[in-house]
N, C-alpha and C positions, 0 to 999 in steps of 0.2 A: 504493500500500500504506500508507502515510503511515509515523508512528510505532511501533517494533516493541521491547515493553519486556521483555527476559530477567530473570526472577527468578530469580538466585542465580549465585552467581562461582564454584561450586566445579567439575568438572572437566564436567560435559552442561552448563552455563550459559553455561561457557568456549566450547565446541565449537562448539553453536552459535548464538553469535553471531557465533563466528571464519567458519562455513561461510555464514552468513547474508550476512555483508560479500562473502566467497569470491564470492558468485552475483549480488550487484550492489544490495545492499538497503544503500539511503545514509541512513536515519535508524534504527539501532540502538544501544538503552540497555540496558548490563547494571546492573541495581539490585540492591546487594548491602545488607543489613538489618546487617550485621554487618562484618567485614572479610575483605578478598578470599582467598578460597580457604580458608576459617578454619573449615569445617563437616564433614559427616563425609569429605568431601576429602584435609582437612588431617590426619586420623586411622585413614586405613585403610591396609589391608596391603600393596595396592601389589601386588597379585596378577596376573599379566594370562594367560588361559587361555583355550582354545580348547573346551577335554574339558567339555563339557557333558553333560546326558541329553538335552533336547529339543532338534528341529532348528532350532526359532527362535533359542534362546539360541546357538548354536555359528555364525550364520551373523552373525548382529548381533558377534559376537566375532572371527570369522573375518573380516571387512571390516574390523576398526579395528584391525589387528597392522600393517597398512603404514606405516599414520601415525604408532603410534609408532615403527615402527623407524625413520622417516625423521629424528625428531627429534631420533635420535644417542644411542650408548648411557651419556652423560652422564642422561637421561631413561630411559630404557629397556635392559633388558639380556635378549638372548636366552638365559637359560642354562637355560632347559625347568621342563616341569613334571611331577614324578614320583612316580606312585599306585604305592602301594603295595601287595596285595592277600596277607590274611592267612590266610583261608579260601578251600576254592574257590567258597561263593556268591558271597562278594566278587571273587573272579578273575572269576569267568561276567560279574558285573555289568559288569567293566572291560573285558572283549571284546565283549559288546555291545554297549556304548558307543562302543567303538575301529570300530565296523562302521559303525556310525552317524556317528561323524564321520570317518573315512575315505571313506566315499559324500558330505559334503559338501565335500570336497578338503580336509579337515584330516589333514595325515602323522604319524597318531599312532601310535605304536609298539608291538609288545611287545617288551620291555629283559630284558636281565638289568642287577640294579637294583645289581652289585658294581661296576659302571662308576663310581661312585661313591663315592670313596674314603670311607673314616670309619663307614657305616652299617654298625648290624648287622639280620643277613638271617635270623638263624637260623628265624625263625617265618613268614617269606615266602613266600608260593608263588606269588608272581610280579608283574607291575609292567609299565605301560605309561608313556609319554612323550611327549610333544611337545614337540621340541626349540626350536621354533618359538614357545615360548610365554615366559613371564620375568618379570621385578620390573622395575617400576619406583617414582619416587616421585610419587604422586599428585599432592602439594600441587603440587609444582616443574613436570610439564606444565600445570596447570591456570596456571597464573601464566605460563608462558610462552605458552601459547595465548591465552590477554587479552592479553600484551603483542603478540601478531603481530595481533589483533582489533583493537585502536587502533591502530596503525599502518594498517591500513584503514581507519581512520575512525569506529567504535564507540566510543561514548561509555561508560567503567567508571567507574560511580561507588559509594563506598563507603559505607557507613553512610545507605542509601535505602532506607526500604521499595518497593518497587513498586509498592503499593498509590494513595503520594502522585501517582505522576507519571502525567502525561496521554499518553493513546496508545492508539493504533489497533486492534494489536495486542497481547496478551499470551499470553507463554510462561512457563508456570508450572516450574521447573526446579529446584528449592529441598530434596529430598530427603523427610528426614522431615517437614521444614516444612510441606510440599506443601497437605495438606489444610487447614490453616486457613487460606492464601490464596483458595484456589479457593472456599472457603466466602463469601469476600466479592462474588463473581460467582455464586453462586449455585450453585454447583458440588460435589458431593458425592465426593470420592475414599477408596474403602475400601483406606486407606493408616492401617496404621499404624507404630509407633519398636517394636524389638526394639535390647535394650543388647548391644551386643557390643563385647570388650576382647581390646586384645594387651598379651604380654611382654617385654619386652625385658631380655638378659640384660647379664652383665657381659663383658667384652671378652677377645677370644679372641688367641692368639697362631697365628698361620699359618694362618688361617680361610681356606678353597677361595673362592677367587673367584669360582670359577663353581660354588658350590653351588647345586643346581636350590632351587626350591622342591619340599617334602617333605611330601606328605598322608597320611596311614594312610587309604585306601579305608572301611576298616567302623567308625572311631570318629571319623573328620575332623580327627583334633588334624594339624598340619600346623606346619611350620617355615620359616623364610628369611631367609637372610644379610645384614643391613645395613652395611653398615664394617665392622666389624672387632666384632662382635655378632650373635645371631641374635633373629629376634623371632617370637615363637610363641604360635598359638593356637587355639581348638575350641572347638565349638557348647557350649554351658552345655548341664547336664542338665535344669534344668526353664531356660525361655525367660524372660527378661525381658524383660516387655511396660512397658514404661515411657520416655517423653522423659527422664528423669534419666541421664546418662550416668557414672555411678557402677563404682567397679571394685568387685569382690570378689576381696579378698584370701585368702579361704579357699582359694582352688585354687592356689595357688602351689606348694604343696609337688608335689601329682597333676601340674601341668604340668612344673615342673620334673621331676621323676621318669621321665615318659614321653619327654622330650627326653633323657636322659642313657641313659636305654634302647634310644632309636633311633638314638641320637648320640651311642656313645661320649665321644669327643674332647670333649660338654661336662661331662665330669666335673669339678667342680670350681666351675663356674658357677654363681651365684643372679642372681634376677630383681632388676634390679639401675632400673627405673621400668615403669611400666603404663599407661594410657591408656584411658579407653572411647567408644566412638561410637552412633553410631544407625544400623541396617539403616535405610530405608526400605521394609517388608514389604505385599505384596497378597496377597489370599488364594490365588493360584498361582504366586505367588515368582516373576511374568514382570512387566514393567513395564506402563505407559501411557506409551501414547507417542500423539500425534496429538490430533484437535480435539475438545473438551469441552463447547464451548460456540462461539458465534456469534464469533468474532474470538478465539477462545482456544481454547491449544494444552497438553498438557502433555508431558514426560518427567520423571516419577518414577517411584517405586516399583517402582526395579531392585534390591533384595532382597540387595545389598551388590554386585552386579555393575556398577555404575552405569560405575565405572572405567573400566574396560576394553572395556565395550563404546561407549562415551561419541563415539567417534571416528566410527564409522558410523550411531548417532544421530543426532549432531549436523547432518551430511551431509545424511539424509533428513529429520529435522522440517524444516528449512532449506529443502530441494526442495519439501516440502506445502505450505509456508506461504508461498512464493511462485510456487508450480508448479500448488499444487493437487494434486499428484501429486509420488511417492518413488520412487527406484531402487530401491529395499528394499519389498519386500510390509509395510507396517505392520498390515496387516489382526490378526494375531494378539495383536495389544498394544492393541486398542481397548477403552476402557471400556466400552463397549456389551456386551462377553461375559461380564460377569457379572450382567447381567439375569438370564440364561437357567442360570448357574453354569460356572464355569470348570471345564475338566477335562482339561487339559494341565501338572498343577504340573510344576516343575522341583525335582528332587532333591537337586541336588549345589549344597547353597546351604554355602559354606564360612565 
């Protein structure tokens, strides 16, 4: 196989080059341009979910809750994730969905959502859950999975383009970066950067340990407990298409407000830092994943799901690209289907 060069450190770069070493591949470089785990990695919400709409994205999710729950809930915390549903279209959409990923063996719920100490319910007409689902911190797995990676042997070097070093192989892993590597192989990815920001409030006194993470089904603003703070956020109304990862401080007031509406208990609270990242977006919000070109592989343009599903990823490009072949059908994540036009989006991109 010779030399196998992973571009990018943040949390699918991590993976797999950790699953790559896993299966017996003894010359692995992860080349990180920047410093390790310091991209939109190091800046997302840290969400990990099962509840998808399409059956590809719930089973690539459904495969990576082992790994992290194995890496102990200093990394990961099961404490669920819980829709909301404010209308009954929005109730119908979340039992559909609950049918759907119940048939893929995900045990999602319908709740009553008072289990819940603190929220108010009065506009609710109902709410589903997967206990099974939870927060963790991005940055902190991805840096731990490179430290277990070199300990097998993978060479992490920092501040590398991938472009500079020699090798056999290349796995393009770099997010929104994605597409102007592949461009220098000759490679065209309809990948582009959508600006998305969280809030983080001021610090709460008696804050629920095991507060689920919290979505409103039909507007997406959504909430989740960090320390002893919550950090909250939702789709911008019109989309920022831009690499600039720039906050807008105009919504502060709207986000705070709707947090103190669904969350009593933050009365009192102001957004107290903010932060923005880059989606890595395809035109059906599903990733690439698999081979692009003649010794070159990608996983991008997981549409901010990259996280969480990064575990069973990681697993299968690692199997292709020394197997030839994946435990996981990649078939649905080849770039090849938008020749023809994708027409499987996924919906619940948060």
């Amino acid at each position: 196989m010779g030399r196998i060069v992973v571009a990018g450190s943040g949390a699918m770069g991590a993976m797999i080059a950790y699953h790559l070493a896993l299966l017996g591949a003894d010359d692995v470089v992860v080349a990180e341009r920047g410093e390790l785990a310091s991209g939109s990695t190091a800046r997302a919400m840290g969400g990990v979910r099962q509840q998808f709409s399409t059956a590809a994205e719930v089973v690539l999710a459904r495969e990576s809750i082992d790994f992290l729950v194995e890496l102990g809930p200093q990394f990961f915390r099961q404490v669920g994730y819980l829709f909301l549903a404010t209308t009954a279209e929005g109730l119908a959409e979340l039992e559909e969905r609950r049918e759907l990923q119940r048939g893929l063996g995900v045990p999602v719920e319908r709740v009553d959502a008072s289990v819940v100490a603190g929220l108010a319910l009065d506009d609710v007409v109902g709410a589903t859950c997967c206990w099974r689902d939870g927060v963790a911190s991005p940055q902190a797995v991805a840096l731990e999975v490179l430290r277990r990676a070199q300990e097998l042997g993978v060479d992490v070097r920092e501040g590398t383009p991938a472009e500079e070093l020699d090798r056999d192989v290349l796995v393009i892993a770099c997010g929104p970066w994605s597409p102007q590597l592949a461009a220098t192989v000759g490679v065209e990815l309809p990948i582009r950067p959508l600006c998305r920001q969280l809030l983080l409030t001021t610090p709460f006194a008696d804050l629920p340990d095991d507060l689920p993470m919290v979505i409103e089904a039909e507007t997406g603003f959504h909430f989740r407990r960090r320390q002893d703070r919550l950090v909250v956020a939702m789709t911008d109304a019109e989309p920022r298409w831009t690499d600039e990862p720039v906050v807008d401080d105009s919504v502060y007031a709207d986000r705070l407000e709707r947090l103190i509406r669904r969350y009593p208990p933050a009365a009192g609270a102001a957004i107290d830092d903010a932060w923005a990242g880059l989606y890595d977006m395809t035109p059906d919000a599903h990733p690439i994943v698999g081979a692009v070109a003649d010794g070159v592989y990608a996983a991008c343009g997981f549409s901010g799901h990259g996280f969480m599903q990064s575990p069973a990823v990681g697993r299968a490009l690692a199997e292709l690209v020394l197997r030839g072949e994946s435990s996981i059908d990649l078939s649905p994540y080849a770039l090849e289907r938008f020749e023809a036009g994708a027409v499987f989006p996924e919906h619940l991109v948060l």
